[in-house]
Phi, psi and omega in degrees: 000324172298337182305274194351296173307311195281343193267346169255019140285342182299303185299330145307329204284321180267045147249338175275332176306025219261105171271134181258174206221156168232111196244124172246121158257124175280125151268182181274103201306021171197035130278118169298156181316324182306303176307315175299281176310303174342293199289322179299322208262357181253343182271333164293326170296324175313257210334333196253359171273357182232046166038076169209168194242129164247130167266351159187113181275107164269138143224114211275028172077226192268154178177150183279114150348156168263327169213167181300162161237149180017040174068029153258150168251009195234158137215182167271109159293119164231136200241135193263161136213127207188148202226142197172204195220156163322341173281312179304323185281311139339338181250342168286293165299351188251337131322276193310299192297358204244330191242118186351293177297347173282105172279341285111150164223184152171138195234139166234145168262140184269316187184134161321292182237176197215133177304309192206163206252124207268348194246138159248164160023253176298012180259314182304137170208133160271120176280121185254137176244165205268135177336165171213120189295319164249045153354181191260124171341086199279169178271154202271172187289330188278261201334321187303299177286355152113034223257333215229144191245115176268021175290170176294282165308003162335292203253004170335263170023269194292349187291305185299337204280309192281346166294320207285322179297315186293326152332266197297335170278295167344278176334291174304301169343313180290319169298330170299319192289325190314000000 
C-alpha cells in the first residue's frame, strides 16, 4: 500500500518536476521549406502529447558550421525554448534524430524548476526560409590554408591576349561584310 502512495506522489512530484529546456537544432542547407514545416509540425506534436510548453521559437537562418557535418559547411540554426520533463527531451531527440534533414542537435537544461510556461500556445509560430539556390561559394581546404593562390590576376597574361584576338577577328569581319 506504501508503493501506491509513492508512485502517484512520483507522479505529482514530475508533474511539478517541470524543467526548462533548450534545443538548438541544425537543418541541412537545401532543406526545402517542406522539410522545415515537417520538422516544426513534428517538435509541436512531441511537446504537446508529452504535456510540455514551448515558450520560444528562433530561427536564426544560414551560418557557417564550425566544421563540415555530413559534407555540409552551412546549416539552418533553429533555436527551441521549452519547459517539460525528461521523458519530453527524449522524444524530442529521438524525433530530431530520426529526421534526414536534420544534421545536428544538442538541448541544455536551463533550470530545474519553472513556475509556469510565460508564452502561450498560440504566440509561438516557427519561421520557415526558403532553399537559398546559389549561396556564396565556401572556400575551399587548400584556399584556407593558403596552399592555393586566390588573386584575381593569376592568370591575367593570357587571358587579356584572347579579347584583343577577338577584337581584332571582329574587327576583320566587319571589313568582309562592307
Amino acid at each position: 500500500m506504501a508503493e501506491p502512495q509513492a508512485t502517484s506522489l512520483g507522479g505529482a512530484s514530475s508533474a511539478s518536476s517541470a524543467r526548462e529546456y533548450e534545443t538548438i537544432y541544425v537543418l541541412r542547407p537545401d532543406a526545402g521549406r517542406e522539410a522545415s514545416e515537417g520538422i516544426s509540425g513534428r517538435v509541436l506534436d512531441v511537446i504537446s502529447k508529452q504535456r510540455g510548453a514551448l515558450t520560444r521559437v528562433e530561427n536564426w537562418g544560414y551560418r557557417k558550421l564550425a566544421y563540415p557535418v555530413k559534407k555540409h559547411g552551412r546549416g539552418v540554426y533553429v533555436y527551441l525554448k521549452y519547459v517539460g520533463d525528461g521523458a519530453l527531451v527524449a522524444e524530442l531527440e529521438r524525433n530530431l534524430r530520426l529526421q534526414d534533414a536534420v544534421l545536428k542537435f544538442q538541448t541544455v537544461k536551463i533550470s530545474d524548476v519553472v513556475a509556469s510556461a510565460s508564452a502561450e500556445a498560440n504566440q509561438i509560430e516557427f519561421e520557415h526560409l526558403d532553399v537559398i539556390e546559389d549561396a556564396a561559394p565556401e572556400d575551399s581546404l587548400a584556399k584556407t590554408l593558403g596552399l592555393e593562390d586566390v588573386r584575381d590576376d593569376y592568370r591575367g597574361g593570357g587571358m587579356e591576349a584572347e579579347p584583343d584576338l577577338d577584337a581584332e577577328e571582329g574587327g576583320e569581319e566587319s571589313e568582309d561584310a562592307e
